[in-house]
TORKOL-798464 format. One record per residue (C-alpha): x, y, z; residue number from 1. Coordinates in nm, 4 decimals. Layout:
% TORKOL-798464
NODE          X          Y          Z   num
NODE          X          Y          Z   NUM
...
//
This chain:
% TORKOL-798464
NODE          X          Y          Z   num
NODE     0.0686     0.3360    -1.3485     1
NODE     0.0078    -0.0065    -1.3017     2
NODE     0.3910    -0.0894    -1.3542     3
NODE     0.5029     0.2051    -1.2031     4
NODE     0.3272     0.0434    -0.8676     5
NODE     0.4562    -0.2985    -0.9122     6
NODE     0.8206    -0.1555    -0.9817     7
NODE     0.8453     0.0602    -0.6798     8
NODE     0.7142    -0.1922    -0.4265     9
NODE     0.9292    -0.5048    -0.5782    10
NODE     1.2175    -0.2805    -0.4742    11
NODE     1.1094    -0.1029    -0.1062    12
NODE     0.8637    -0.4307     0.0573    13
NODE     0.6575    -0.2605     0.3027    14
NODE     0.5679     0.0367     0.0976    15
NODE     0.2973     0.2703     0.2919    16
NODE     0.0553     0.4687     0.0653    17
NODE     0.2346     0.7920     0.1625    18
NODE     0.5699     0.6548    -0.0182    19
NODE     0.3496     0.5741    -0.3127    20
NODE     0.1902     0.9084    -0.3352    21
NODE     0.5431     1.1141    -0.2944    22
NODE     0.6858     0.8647    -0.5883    23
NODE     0.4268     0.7808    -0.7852    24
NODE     0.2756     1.0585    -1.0549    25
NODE    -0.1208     1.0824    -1.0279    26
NODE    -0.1166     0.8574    -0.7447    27
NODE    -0.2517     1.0847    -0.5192    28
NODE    -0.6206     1.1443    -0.5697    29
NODE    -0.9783     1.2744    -0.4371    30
NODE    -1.0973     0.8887    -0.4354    31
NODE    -1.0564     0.5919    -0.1513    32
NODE    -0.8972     0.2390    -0.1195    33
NODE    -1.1899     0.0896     0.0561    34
NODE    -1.2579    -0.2876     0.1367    35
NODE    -1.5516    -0.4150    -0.0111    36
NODE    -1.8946    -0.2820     0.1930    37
NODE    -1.6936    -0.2972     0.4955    38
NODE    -1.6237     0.0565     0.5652    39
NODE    -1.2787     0.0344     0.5790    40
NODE    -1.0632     0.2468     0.4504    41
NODE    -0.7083     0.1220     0.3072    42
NODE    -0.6265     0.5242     0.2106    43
NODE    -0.8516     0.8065     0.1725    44
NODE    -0.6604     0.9919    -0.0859    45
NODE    -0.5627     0.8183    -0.4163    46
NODE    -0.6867     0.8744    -0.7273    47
NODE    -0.9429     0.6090    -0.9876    48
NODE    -0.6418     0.5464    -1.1758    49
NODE    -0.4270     0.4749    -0.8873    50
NODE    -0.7038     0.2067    -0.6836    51
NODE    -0.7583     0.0870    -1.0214    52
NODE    -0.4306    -0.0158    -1.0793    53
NODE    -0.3944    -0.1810    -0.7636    54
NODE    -0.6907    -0.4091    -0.7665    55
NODE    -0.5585    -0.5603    -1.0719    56
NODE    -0.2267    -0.5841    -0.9078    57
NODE    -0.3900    -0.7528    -0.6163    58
NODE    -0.6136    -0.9418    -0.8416    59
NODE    -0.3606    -1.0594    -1.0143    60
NODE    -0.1465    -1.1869    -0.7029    61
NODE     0.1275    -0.9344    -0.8115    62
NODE     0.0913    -0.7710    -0.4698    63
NODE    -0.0216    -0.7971    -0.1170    64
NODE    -0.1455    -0.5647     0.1234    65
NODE    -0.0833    -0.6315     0.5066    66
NODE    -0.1689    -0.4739     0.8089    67
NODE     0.0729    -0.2730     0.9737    68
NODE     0.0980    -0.0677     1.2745    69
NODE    -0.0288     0.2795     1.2426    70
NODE     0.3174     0.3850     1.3576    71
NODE     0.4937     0.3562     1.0128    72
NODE     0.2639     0.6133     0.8957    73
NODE     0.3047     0.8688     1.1685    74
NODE     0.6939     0.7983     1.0573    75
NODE     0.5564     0.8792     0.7643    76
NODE     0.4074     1.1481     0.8292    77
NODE     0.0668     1.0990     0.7244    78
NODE    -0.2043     0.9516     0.8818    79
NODE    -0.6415     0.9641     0.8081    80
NODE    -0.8483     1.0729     1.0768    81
NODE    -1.0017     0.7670     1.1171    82
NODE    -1.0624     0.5243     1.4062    83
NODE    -0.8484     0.2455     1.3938    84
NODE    -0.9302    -0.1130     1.2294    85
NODE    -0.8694    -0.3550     1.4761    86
NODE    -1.0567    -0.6584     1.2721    87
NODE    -0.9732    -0.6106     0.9201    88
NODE    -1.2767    -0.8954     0.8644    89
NODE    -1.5657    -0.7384     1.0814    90
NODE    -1.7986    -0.5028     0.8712    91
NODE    -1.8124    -0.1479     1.0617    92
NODE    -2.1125     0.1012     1.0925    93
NODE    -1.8987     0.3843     1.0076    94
NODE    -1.5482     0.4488     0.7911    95
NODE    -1.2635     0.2705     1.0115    96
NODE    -0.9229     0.3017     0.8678    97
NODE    -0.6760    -0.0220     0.8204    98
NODE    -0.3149     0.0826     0.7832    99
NODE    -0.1591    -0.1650     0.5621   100
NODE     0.1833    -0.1928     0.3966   101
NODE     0.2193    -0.3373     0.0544   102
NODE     0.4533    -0.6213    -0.0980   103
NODE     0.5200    -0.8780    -0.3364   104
NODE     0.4588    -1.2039    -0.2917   105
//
């Protein structure tokens, strides 16, 4: 899966997690993309495999994940109900979501 990931978002930059879950076998999942002890959520629906493979990707420099407007994934057609993010570094009390696109460096 790991490849899989890296291939698709070397060739679409700004991939949402809704593209990766309608191209991506297994990707979608009961699990969460979470920041470290932060609660915030990156996506609420992706499977161990599928956050797995993109903290090594991440870990590994092979990809980036920015923050986007929440727009792209209303475009999408997709989106958590979850507050909004607004400091991607500030720890919140409860589950805040952080819509990020992903790339390669």
């Amino acid at each position: 899966m790991e490849e899989q990931i890296l291939d698709f978002v070397a060739r679409r930059p700004g991939t949402t997690f809704v593209e990766l879950e309608q191209n991506i076998d297994g990707f979608r999942g009961e699990g969460a993309m979470v920041l470290d002890e932060q609660n915030i959520v990156l996506w609420p629906w992706v499977s161990p495999e599928a956050c797995e493979a993109l903290v090594r990707l991440r870990d590994k420099g092979l990809i980036e994940m920015r923050p986007v407007m929440e727009l792209i994934y209303f475009f999408d057609g997709r989106v958590p109900r979850l507050p909004i993010a607004k400091h991607p570094r500030r720890h919140y009390k409860t589950d805040h979501w952080l819509p990020v696109a992903l790339r390669c460096p």
